[in-house]
N, C-alpha and C positions, 0 to 999 in steps of 0.2 A: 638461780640455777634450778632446774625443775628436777621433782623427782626420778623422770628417765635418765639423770644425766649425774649423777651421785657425786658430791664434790669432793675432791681431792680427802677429807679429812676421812673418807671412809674407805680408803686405801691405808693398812697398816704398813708402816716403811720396812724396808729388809736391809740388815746392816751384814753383810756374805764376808767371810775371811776366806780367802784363799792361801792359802800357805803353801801351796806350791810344791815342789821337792823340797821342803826342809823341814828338819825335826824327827828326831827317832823318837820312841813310845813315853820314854822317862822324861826330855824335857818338853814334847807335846801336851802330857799330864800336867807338869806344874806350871802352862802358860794356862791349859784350863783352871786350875786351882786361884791361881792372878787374876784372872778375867772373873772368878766365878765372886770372888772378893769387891772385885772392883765396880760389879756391876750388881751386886745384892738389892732387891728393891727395885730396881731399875725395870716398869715395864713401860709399852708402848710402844715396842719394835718388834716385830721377828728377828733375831740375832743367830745368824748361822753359821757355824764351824766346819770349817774342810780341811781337812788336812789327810796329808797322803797318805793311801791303801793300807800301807804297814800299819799305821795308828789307827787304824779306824775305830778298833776293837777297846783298847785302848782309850781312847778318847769317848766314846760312848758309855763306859761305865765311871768316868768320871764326869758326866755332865748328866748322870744319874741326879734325880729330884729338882733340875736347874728346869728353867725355862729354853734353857738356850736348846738350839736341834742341832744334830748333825748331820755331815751333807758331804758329799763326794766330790771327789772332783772330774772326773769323769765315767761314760760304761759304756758297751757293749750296746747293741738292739736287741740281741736276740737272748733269750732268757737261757739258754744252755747252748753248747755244742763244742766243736774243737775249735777254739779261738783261743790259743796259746798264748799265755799274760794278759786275756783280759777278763775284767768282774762284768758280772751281768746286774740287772735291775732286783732280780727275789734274792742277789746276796749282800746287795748293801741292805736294802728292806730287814734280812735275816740279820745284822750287825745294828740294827736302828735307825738308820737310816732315812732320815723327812725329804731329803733334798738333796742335789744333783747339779753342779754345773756341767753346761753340755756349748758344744763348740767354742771355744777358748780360743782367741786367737793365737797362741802358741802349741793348739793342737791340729791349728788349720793349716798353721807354718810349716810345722816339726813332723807333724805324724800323716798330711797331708791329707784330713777329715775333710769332706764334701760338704756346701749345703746340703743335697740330698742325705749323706750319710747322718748330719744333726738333726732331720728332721727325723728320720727313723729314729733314733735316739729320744727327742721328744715325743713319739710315740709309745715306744715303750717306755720311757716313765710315769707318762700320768697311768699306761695300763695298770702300772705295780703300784702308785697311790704315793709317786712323789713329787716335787716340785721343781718342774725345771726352768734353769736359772741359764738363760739363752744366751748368749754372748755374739755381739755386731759390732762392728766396727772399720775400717779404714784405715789402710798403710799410709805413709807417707807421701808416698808416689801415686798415691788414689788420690789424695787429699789435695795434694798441690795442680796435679790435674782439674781439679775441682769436679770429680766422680765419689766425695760423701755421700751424695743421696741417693747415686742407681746403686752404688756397693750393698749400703742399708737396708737399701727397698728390696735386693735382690734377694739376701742373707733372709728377713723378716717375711717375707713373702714364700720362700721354701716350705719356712715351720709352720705357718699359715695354711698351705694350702695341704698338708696332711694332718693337720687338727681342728676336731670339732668346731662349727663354730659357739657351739654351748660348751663351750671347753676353753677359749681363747683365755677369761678370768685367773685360769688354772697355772698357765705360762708366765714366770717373772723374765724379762729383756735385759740385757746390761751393755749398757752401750760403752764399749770399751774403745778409743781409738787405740788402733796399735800404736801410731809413732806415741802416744803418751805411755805406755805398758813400762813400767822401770825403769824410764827416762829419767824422772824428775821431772819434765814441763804434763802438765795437764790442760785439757782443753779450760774455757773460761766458763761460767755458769751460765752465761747466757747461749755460746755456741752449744753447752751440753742441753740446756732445755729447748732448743730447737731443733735437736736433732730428735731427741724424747719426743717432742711437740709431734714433728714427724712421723716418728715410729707408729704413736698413738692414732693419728691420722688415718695411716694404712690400716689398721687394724678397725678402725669407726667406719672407712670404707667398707670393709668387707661384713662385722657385721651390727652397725648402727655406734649412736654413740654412748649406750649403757655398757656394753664390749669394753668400748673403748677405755671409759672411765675405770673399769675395773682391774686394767692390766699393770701391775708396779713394771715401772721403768727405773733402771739402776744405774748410776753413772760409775766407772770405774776407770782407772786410770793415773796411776801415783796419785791417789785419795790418802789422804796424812790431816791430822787433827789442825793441822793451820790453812786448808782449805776448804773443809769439808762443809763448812756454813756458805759458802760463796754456791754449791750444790743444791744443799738441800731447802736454801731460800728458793729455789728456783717451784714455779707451779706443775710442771711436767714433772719433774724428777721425785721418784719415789724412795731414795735412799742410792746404795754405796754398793757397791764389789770393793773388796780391801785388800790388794797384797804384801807387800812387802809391810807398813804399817800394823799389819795386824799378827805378826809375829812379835809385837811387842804390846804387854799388856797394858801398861799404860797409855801408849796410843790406841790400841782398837778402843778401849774402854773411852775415852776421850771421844770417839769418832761416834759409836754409841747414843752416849751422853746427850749428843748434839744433834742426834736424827730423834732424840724425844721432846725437845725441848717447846 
């Protein structure tokens, strides 16, 4: 593999916890104090914590001297204004704030966020200087239609076409299918690495394939320590989105573990 083309091992993997609505400040602290135990020594991932708005504050002064970042789970585009219940980019940044999941597919569902509206969002975050963690994927009824790849394309090509392309590096992707989201069934490591394959694709189209190689692609999708090697064997896949699993410390930690090894 030649130098323009930089092999997978110069991609650092991203192990993302999404914790969703759950957890008040007191037992959000002692899952960091768990993980912070359980992962001592442990480098060779970006390991990133999200947990909801209330904790934020909270959770960043106990992952005070750690390696670990923390990270949001969603924001706002515009840096101030009347936007009643939501955070902007310079207030997580003001809480500590490294990093950002941005269109979720149960913010696409629930709150009915646009591609457009994600990609402003990925706008304003790399303005503020954090890392957003893109979330794609396909329903059910996309999937069995066999519409995975225009869904994809369509989601990926939004955030695309309002960001740099000396900026693309900057964007982590996390290919989420919906039907896997809290199901239990997850895709397999090989449908996961070629949809990655994919994503990667689109993005080498538009701006070569050094772009390409630099963009972590993340598989998410009921990710639990008895599949997570079936993922991260894969060459496309840059690591994990973790929900439900990572509310418990010994499984993130486990899941960890396994995106260094």
């Amino acid at each position: 593999m030649s130098a323009a083309h930089p092999p997978r091992s110069a991609r650092v993997p991203i192990v993302a916890a999404n914790w969703k609505m759950h957890l008040t400040r007191a037992p959000a602290v002692r899952l960091v104090e768990g993980l912070r135990e359980r992962l001592e020594g442990v480098a060779g991932a970006q390991v990133i914590l999200c947990p909801p708005a209330t904790a934020l504050e909270s959770v960043g002064r106990a992952l005070e001297g750690s390696s670990l970042w923390l990270g949001a789970q969603t924001m706002h585009w515009e840096a101030q204004g009347a936007y009643t219940g939501e955070v902007s980019a310079p207030m997580l940044v003001d809480l500590g704030c490294r990093a950002v999941i941005l269109g979720h597919s149960e913010r696409r569902m629930y709150f009915c966020e646009t591609d457009e509206a994600v990609s402003r969002k990925v706008a304003a975050a790399l303005a503020h200087g954090l890392l957003p963690i893109v979330c794609v994927g396909e329903r059910a009824e996309e999937r069995e239609a066999g519409a995975t790849d225009a869904v994809i394309a369509r989601q990926v090509e939004a955030v695309l076409r309002t960001t740099p392309v000396e900026r693309y590096g900057e964007v982590a992707v996390a290919y989420e299918p919906v039907w896997a989201i809290g199901t239990g069934r997850s895709a397999t490591g090989e449908e996961a690495n070629r949809v990655a394959g994919m994503i990667r694709g689109i993005v080498g189209g538009r701006a070569g394939p050094r772009a390409a190689a630099s963009v972590r692609i993340l598989y998410g999708g009921s990710v639990k320590p008895e599949n997570i090697s079936e993922f991260l064997r894969q060459p496309e896949v840059d690591g994990a989105l973790v929900g439900g699993a990572s509310l418990e410390a010994e499984a993130f930690a486990a899941i960890v573990r396994a995106a260094v090894r």
